[in-house]
C-alpha positions, -999 to +999 in steps of 0.1 A: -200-115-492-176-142-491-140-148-479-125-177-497-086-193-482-077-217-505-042-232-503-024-199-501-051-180-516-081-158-500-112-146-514-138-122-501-172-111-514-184-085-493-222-077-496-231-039-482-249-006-498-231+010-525-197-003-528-175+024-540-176+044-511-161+012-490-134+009-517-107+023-496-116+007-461-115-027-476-079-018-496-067-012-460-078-044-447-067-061-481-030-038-479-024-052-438-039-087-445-013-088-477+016-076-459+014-096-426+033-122-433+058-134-464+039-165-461+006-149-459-023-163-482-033-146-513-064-123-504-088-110-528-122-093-525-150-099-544-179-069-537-213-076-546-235-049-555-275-061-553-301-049-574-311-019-567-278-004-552-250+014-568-257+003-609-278-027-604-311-026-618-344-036-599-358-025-570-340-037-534-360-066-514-355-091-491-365-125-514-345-107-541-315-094-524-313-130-511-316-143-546-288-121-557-264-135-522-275-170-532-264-160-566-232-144-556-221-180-536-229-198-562-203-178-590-177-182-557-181-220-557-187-225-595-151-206-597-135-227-573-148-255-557-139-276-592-103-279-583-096-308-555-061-293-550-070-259-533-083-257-495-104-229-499-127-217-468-157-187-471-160-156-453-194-132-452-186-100-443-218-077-444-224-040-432-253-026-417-282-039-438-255-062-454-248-072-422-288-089-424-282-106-454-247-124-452-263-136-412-295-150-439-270-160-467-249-183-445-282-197-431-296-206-463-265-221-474-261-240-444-297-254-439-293-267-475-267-286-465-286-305-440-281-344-440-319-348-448-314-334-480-316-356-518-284-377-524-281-352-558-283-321-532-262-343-507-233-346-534-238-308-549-233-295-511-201-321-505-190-299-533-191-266-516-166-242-505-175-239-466-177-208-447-159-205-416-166-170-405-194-143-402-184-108-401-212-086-390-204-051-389-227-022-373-255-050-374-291-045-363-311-076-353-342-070-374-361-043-394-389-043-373-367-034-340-352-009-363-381+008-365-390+010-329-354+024-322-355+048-349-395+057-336-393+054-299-422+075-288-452+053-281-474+083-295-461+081-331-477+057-355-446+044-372-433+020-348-466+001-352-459-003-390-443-036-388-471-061-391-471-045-427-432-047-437-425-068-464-388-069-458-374-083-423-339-096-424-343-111-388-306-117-378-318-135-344-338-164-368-308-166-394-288-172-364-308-201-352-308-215-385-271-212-387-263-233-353-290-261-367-273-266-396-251-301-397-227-287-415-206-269-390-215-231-379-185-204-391-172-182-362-193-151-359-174-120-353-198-084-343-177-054-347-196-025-334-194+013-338-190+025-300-211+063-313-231+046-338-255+074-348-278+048-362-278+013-344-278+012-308-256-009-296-281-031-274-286-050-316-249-059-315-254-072-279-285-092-286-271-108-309-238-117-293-263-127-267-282-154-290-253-169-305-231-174-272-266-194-260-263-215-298-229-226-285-214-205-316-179-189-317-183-152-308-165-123-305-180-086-299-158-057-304-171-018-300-148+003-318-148+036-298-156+070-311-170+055-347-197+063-364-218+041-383-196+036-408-162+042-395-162+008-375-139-004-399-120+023-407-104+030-377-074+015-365-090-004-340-116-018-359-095-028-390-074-042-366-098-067-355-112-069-391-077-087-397-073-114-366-104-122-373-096-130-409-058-143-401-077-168-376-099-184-402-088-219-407 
């Protein structure tokens, strides 16, 4: 999930679930973001598609979906970063569970471009396209406190699962991570679904919560009336979906 502005050109990769259901949603951000302006960068969108969703083989975890993100960055900068000329600048945009890993993509890539790093890894990472923005949309702030909002009732077992999940995707960490990072933390924008059938909205809120104490750039936006998955297709949200984007320098 990466957004990419080089000099007059713009490049997303958006990591979610399956991607052809978000085909048209991101066509409408891509049609506005496009059309705004004769003067307007050049933006494209690059969907990744981890193994184990839509036609990707293997079977979905955390070190491996992280792998494939990590992987994903790497084919963005390999593309790019080789020509001096172009100002290009990174965008992660995840949904949901995507929303997880571009908060834990953007924190690996960062922390590996720490100043206590190898003079080789010092000069791959002076190399690298930077990313200026975080787009986390209908985000929850962990697996585990997933699983006590999905299993409220102190009686059930479920909610007392999590010492024995293998797969966390703790936003909250990757967000800490993110503002230690000496590279320069992206601005961070939570778009919400104001009826979220799924993720209460007390995740979104945490999270804007956490990053305003991290000193990081932050914007939180509910989106009324919208399901889990309808943040950004409503006006409102695609709306926001585009400042945002517009605003990345």
């Amino acid at each position: 999930m990466a957004l990419y502005l080089e000099s007059g050109t713009e490049k997303l990769i958006r990591n979610g679930g399956s991607v052809p259901p978000r085909l048209p949603g991101l066509s409408s951000v891509l049609k506005v973001l496009q059309s705004s302006t004769p003067t307007s960068p050049r933006y494209t969108f690059v969907a990744l598609s981890y193994r184990g969703f839509w036609t990707s083989r293997g079977r979905p975890s955390e070190p491996g979906i992280s792998l494939d993100a990590g992987a994903a960055l790497r084919y963005v900068n390999e593309r790019l970063a080789s020509d001096p000329n172009e100002e290009i600048s990174i965008v992660l945009w995840g949904q949901s569970i995507g929303a997880g890993v571009a908060t834990s993509a953007a924190a690996a890539a960062i922390s590996s471009s720490r100043s206590n790093a190898s003079a080789k890894d010092a000069v791959v990472a002076s190399k690298r396209i930077p990313i200026r923005g975080l787009l986390l949309e209908t985000p929850f702030t962990s697996v585990k406190a997933m699983l006590l909002a999905i299993y409220p009732q102190k009686w059930l077992p479920y909610r007392y699962l999590h010492p024995f999940l293998r797969n966390h995707w703790n936003s909250k960490s990757a967000l800490r991570k993110i503002a230690n990072g000496s590279c320069g933390a992206p601005n961070l924008l939570i778009l919400q679904a104001g009826s979220d059938e799924l993720v209460p909205l007390t995740h979104g809120i945490e999270l804007e919560s956490v990053a305003r104490e991290l000193n990081l750039d932050t914007k939180r936006i509910e989106v009324s009336g919208a399901l889990h998955h309808e943040a950004a297709m409503k006006r409102r949200g695609r709306e926001e979906i585009v400042d945002f984007l517009e605003g990345i320098k």
